[in-house]
C-alpha positions in Angstrom: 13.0 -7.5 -5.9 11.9 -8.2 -2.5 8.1 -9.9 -2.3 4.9 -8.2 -2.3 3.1 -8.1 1.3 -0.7 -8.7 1.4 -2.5 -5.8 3.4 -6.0 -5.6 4.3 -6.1 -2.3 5.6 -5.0 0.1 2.1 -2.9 2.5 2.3 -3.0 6.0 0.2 0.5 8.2 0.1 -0.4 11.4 0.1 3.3 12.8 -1.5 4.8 16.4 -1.4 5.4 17.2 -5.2 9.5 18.4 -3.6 9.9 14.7 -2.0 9.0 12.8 -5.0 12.5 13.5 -6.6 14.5 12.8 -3.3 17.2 9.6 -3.5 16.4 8.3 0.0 12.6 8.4 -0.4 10.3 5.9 0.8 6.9 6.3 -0.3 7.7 4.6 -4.2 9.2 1.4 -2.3 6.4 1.6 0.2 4.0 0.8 -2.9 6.0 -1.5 -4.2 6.3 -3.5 -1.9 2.5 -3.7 -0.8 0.0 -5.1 -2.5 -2.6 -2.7 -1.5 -1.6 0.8 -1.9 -1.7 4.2 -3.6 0.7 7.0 -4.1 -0.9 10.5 -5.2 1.7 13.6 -5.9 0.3 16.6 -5.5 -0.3 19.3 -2.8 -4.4 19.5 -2.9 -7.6 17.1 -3.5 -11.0 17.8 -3.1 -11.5 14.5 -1.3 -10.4 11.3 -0.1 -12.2 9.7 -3.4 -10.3 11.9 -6.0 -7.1 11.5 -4.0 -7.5 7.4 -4.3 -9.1 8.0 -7.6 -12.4 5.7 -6.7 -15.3 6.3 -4.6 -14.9 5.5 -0.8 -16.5 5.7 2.3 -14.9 8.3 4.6 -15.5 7.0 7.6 -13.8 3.4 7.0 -10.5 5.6 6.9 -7.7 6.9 8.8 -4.8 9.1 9.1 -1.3 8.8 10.2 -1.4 12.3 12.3 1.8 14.6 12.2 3.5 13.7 15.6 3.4 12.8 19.2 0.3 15.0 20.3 -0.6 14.4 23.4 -0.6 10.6 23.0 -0.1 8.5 25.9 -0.4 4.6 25.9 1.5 2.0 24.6 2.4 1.6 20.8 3.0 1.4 18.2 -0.4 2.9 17.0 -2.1 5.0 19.2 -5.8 6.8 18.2 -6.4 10.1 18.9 -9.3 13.0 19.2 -8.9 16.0 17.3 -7.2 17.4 19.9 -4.4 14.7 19.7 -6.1 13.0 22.9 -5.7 9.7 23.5 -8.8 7.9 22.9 -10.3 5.5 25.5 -11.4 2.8 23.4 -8.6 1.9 21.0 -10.0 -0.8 19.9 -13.4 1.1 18.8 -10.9 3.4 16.9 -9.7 0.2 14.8 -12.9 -1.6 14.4 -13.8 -1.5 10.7 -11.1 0.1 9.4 -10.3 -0.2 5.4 -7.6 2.3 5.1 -4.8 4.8 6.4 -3.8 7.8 4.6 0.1 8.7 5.1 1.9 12.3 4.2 4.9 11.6 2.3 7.7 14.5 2.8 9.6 16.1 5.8 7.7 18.4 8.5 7.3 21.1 6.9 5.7 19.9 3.7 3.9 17.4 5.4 2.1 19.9 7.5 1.4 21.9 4.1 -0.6 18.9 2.9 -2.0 18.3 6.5 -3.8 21.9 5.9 -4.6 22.4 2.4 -6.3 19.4 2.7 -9.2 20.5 5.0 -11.1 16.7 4.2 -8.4 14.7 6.2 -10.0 16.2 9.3 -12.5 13.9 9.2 -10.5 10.6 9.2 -9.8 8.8 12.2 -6.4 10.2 13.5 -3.5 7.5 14.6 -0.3 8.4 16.1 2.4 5.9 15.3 4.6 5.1 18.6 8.7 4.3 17.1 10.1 1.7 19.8 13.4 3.0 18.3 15.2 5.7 15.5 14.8 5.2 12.4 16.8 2.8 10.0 18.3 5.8 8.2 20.5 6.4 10.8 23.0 9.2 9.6 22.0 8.9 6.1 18.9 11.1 6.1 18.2 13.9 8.7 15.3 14.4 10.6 13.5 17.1 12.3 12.9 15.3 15.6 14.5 12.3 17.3 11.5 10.2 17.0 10.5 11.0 13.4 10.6 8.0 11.1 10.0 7.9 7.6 7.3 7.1 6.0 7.5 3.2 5.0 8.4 2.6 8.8 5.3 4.9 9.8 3.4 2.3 8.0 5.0 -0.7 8.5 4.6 0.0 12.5 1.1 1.5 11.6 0.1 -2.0 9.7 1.8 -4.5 12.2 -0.4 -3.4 14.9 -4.1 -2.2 12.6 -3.4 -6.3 10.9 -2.3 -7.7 14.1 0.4 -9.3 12.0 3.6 -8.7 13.8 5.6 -10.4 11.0 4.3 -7.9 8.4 6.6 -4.8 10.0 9.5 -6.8 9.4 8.6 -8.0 5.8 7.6 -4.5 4.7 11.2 -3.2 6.0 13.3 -6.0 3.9 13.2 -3.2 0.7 14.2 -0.5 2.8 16.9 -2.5 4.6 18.3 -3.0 0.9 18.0 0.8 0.1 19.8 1.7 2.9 22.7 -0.5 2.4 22.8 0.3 -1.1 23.0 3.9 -0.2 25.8 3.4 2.3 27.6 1.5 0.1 27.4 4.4 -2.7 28.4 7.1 0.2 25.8 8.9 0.3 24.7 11.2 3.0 22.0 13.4 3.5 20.4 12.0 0.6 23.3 13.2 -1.6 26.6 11.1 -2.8 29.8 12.1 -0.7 32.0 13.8 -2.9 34.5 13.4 -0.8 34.5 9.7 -1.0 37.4 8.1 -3.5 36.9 4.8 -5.7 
C-alpha cells in the first residue's frame, strides 16, 4: 500500500453509479490514497452538505468543470466564469478555498451528474490544464485527447491549489502500480485480453 498524502484542500468524488464497478477506475484509489477525501455514488443530491454528508459552506468550494471551455492561461488549474471564461484574478479564485468537487465517470455520465445536480453551479469552476496524456495510455479509452482520469484531474488540480508540486507525483505512485498491474494481466479497455496465453 502506497502512503497516504496530506491534503488541505478536501476533495468530494462525485461517482456515476455505472463507473463504480469499472476495473481501471480511479476514484476508490484516489480516496485511498488521500487523507482528506470523500467518494459519494449516486446520480443526485440535494446539496453539497448531503453529498459530503456534513454541513459546509458553499462558497469555500470548487468544482473540477467538464473540459477545456474557453480557458486560456497557463496550467494546470485554470478558474473559470460560468461561461468557462478565464478569470482575471486567479489568485482571488484560490483564496480560501476548502474543497474541490470531482465527477467520477466518462463524458457522458459525467455531464449527467454535471446537470442533475443543479447546486454545483454555484461552486467556483476550475479547469484542469494536462501538460501531457494520460497514464493509461492504451489501456483505457478516452473521449478526447486531453481527457485524463480522474485521480490525475486531482492530482494536477491539488499540486497547483496546495502549491505542493511534490504532491502530483506522490498522489500518482498508486495509479502508476494499477497501471502496471493491469498491463501485466493484459488487460485492455478495461477488460482482460482473451487473446493473451499463460
Amino acid at each position: 500500500m502506497s502512503e497516504t498524502v496530506d491534503n488541505k484542500v478536501t476533495v468530494l468524488v462525485l461517482q456515476h453509479p455505472q463507473e463504480q464497478d469499472h476495473a481501471l477506475g480511479t476514484a476508490g484509489l484516489l480516496c485511498r490514497t488521500l487523507a482528506s477525501a470523500r467518494l459519494a455514488v449516486g446520480l443526485s443530491w440535494r446539496n453539497l452538505g448531503h453529498a459530503l454528508g456534513e454541513p459546509v459552506e458553499v462558497r469555500d468550494w470548487g468544482v473540477l468543470y467538464l473540459g477545456s471551455a474557453h480557458a486560456v492561461g497557463r496550467g494546470p488549474l485554470i478558474a473559470v466564469d460560468r461561461k468557462g471564461e478565464t478569470l482575471l484574478n486567479q489568485e482571488m479564485a484560490l483564496s480560501g478555498l476548502k474543497g474541490l468537487v470531482v465527477l467520477d465517470g466518462n463524458w457522458a455520465q459525467a455531464k449527467a451528474l454535471w446537470w442533475r445536480n443543479a447546486w454545483l453551479t454555484k461552486l467556483r469552476r476550475f479547469v484542469v490544464v494536462p501538460d501531457g496524456p494520460s497514464l493509461y495510455g492504451s489501456l483505457r479509452q478516452e473521449a478526447r485527447p486531453d481527457a485524463v482520469s480522474t485521480l490525475e484531474a486531482v492530482a494536477l488540480a491539488l499540486s497547483a491549489v496546495e502549491e505542493a508540486p511534490n504532491v502530483r507525483e506522490r498522489i500518482l505512485v498508486p495509479f502508476r502500480e494499477l497501471i502496471a498491474k493491469a498491463r501485466a494481466a493484459g488487460i485492455q479497455g478495461g477488460k482482460r485480453d482473451r487473446r493473451r496465453r499463460r
